[in-house]
C-alpha positions in Angstrom: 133.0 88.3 118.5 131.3 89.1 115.4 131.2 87.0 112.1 133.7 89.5 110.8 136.3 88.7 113.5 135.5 85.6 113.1 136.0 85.2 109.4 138.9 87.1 109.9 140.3 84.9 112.1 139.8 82.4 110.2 140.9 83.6 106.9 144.3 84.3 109.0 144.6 80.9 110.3 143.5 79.1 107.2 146.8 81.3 105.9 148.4 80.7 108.0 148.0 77.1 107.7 148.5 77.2 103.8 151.5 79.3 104.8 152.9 76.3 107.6 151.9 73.9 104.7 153.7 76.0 101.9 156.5 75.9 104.5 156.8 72.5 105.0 156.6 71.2 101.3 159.5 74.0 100.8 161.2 72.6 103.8 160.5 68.9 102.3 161.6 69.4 98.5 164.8 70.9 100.6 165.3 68.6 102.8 165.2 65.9 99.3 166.8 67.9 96.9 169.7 67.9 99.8 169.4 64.2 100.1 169.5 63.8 96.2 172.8 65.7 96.1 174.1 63.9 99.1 173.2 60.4 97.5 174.7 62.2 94.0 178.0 63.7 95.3 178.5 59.8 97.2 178.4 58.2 93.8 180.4 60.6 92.1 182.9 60.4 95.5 182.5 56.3 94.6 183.0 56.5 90.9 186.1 58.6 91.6 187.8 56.8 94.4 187.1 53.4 91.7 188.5 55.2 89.2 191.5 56.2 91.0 192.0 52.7 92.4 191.8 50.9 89.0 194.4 54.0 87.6 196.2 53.1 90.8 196.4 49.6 90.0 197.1 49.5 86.2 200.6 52.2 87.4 201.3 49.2 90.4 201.0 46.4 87.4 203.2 48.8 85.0 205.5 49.3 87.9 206.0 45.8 88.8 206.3 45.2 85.4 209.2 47.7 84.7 211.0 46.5 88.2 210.8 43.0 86.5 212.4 43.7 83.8 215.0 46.0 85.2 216.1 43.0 87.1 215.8 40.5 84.9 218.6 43.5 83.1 220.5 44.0 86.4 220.6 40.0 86.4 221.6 39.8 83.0 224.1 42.1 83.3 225.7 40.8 86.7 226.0 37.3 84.6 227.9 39.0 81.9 229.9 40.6 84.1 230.6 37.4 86.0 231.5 35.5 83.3 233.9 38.2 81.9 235.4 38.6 85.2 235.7 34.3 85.6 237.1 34.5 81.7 239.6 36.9 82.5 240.7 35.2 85.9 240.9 31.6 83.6 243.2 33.6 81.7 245.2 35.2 84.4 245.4 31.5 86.1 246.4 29.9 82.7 249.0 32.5 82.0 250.6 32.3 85.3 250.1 28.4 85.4 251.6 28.0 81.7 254.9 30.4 82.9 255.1 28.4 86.3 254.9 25.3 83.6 257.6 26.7 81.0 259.5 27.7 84.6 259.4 24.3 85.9 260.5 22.9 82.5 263.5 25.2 82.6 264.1 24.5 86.1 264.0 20.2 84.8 265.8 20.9 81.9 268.8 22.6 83.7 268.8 20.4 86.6 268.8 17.4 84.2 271.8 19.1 82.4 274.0 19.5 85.9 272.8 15.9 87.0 274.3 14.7 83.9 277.3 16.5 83.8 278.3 15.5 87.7 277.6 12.2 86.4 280.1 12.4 83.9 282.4 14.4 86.2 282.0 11.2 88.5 282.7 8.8 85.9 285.6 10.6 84.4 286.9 10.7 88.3 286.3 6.7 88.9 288.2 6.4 85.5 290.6 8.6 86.6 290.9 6.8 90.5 291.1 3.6 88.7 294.2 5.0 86.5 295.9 5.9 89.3 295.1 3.1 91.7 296.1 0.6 88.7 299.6 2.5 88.1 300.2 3.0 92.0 300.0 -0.8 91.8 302.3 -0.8 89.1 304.5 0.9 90.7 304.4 -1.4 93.8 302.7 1.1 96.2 299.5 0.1 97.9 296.3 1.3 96.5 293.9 3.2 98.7 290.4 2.1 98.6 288.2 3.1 96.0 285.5 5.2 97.3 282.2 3.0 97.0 279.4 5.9 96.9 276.3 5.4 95.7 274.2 7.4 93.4 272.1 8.8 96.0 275.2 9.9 98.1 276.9 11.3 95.1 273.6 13.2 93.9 273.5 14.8 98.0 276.7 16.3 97.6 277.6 19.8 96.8 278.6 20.3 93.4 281.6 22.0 94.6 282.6 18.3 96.9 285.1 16.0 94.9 
């Protein structure tokens, strides 16, 4: 081997050797840039999926919010409702109670009316039985007994009984 071989040789290995070094800071500024990004694009992925949770949770609040207040509506409307609904049964019930009322007084007014005409009718017929008993006996014939009724016998009689 000869000192041009040799120097050859060398010059070869020495590029190669810059080359294999050349390589490896290429391969090593890849290697980081790609750790850079990856560190990069798992902040951005953080910042995002952050962001979407807080937008996520403001649309929750405003939802809840809006679900509140429709039933706090739906409530308030359900009482209305009620109350018309318990004002118009009062009304119903008063009506119906106030002719059942008018009805009843009627019903008492008439029935007072028929208890004091058979009342009369009785008296006029005692009058009348004590006429006749009182001229039977002037006329020498023996009186039949008077009929002793009370007034709870003569109100359970038909009105058509004499």
């Amino acid at each position: 081997m000869d000192v041009g071989s040799v120097t050859g040789m060398t010059v070869i290995v020495a590029l190669l050797g810059v080359l294999v070094v050349g390589l490896l800071t290429y391969m090593s500024a890849l290697v980081r840039r790609a750790y850079e990004l990856k560190v990069e694009l798992h902040n951005e992925i953080e910042r995002g999926l952050k962001r979407i949770d807080e937008d996520l949770d403001a649309k929750n609040r405003r939802l809840k919010r809006e679900v509140q207040d429709d039933i706090a509506k739906s409530k308030d409307a359900i009482r209305q409702d009620n109350e018309r609904r318990h004002e118009e049964t009062i009304g119903l019930v008063d009506g119906t109670l106030d002719a059942f009322r008018e009805q009843l007084q009627t019903t008492t007014t008439e029935q007072n009316r028929v208890i004091d005409e058979l009342r009369a009718r009785h008296a006029t017929l005692k009058r009348e039985i004590t006429h006749v008993n009182a001229a039977l006996q002037k006329a020498g014939v023996a009186p039949a007994p008077s009929p002793s009724t009370s007034p709870a016998e003569a109100a359970g009689r038909p009105s058509g009984a004499t």
